[in-house]
C-alpha positions in Angstrom: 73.9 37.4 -24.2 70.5 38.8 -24.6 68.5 39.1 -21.4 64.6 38.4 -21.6 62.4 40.2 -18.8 58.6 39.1 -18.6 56.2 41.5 -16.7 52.7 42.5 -16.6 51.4 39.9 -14.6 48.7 39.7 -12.0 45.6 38.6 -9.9 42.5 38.8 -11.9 39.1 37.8 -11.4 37.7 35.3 -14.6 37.0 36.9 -17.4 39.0 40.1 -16.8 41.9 41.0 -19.1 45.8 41.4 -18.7 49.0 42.7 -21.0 52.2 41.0 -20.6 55.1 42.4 -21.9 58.5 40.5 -22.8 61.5 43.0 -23.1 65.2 41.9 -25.1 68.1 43.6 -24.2 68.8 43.7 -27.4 67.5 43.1 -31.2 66.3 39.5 -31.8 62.7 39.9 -32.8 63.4 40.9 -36.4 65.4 37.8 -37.0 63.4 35.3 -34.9 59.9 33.7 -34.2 59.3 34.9 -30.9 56.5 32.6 -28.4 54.9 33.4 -25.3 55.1 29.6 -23.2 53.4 29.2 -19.7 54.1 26.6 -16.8 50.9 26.0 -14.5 52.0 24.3 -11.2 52.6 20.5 -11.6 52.2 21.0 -15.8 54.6 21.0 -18.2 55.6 23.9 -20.0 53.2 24.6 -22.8 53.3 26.9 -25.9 50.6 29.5 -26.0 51.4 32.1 -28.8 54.4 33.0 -31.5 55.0 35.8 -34.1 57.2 35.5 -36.6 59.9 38.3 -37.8 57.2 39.1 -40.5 54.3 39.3 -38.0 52.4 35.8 -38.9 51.1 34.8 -35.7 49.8 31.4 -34.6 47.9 30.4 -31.0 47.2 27.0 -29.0 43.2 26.1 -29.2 42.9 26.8 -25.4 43.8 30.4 -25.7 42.6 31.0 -29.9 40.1 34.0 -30.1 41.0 35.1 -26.5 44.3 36.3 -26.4 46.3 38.2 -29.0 50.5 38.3 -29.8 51.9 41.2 -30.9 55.2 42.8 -31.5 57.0 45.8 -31.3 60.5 45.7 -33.2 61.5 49.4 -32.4 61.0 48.8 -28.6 62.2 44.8 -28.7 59.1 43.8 -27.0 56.9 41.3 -27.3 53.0 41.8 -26.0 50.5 38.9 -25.3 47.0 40.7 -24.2 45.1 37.9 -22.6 40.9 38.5 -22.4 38.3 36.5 -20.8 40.4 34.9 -18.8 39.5 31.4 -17.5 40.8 29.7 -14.1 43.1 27.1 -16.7 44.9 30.2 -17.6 46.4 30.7 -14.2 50.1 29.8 -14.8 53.6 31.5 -14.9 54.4 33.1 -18.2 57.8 33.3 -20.5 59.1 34.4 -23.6 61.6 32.5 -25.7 62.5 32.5 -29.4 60.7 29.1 -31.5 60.8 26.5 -31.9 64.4 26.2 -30.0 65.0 28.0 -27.2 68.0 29.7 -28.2 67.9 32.3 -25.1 68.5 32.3 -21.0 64.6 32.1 -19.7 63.4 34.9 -17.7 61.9 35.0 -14.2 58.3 34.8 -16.3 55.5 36.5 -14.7 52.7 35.3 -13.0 49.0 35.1 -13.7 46.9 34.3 -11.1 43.2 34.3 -12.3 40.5 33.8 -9.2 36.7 33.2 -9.2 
């Protein structure tokens, strides 16, 4: 069973910037449409970011323009740099393939983002 481990994650003041990484224990990206999903207290978990095997990359309005998805198949990693971060971002983040979940979650990794 591939294993998914989230990390990167931190206090930052608004508008700063962060790099979360999501590592596979083994080789799913190049077969799979990979998302980044985040769980704010109380919410429900929401879809923020996916790449596709080929690199085609789509974003939720609320983060478009401000954070960027990226891949790296040789390292089975998947990257979400986050910039100008915004209070609403503050949240628990995950990896999973999409649209289905077909792996275990992670432990995520949180963002805390302060004023």
């Amino acid at each position: 069973q591939v294993r998914l481990v989230e990390s990167g994650g931190g206090l930052v003041q608004a508008g700063g910037s962060l790099r979360l990484s999501c590592a596979a224990s083994g080789s799913i990206f190049s077969i799979n449409t990979m998302g980044w999903y985040r769980q704010a207290p109380a919410k429900q978990r929401e879809l923020v970011a996916t790449i596709t095997y080929l690199g085609l990359t789509s974003y939720a309005d609320s983060v478009k323009g401000r954070f960027t998805i990226s891949r790296d198949s040789a390292k089975n990693t998947v990257y979400l740099q986050m910039n100008s971060l915004k209070l609403e971002d503050t949240a628990v983040y995950y990896c999973n393939t999409y649209p289905n979940y077909l792996l275990n979650w992670g432990q995520g990794t949180q963002v805390t983002v302060s004023s």
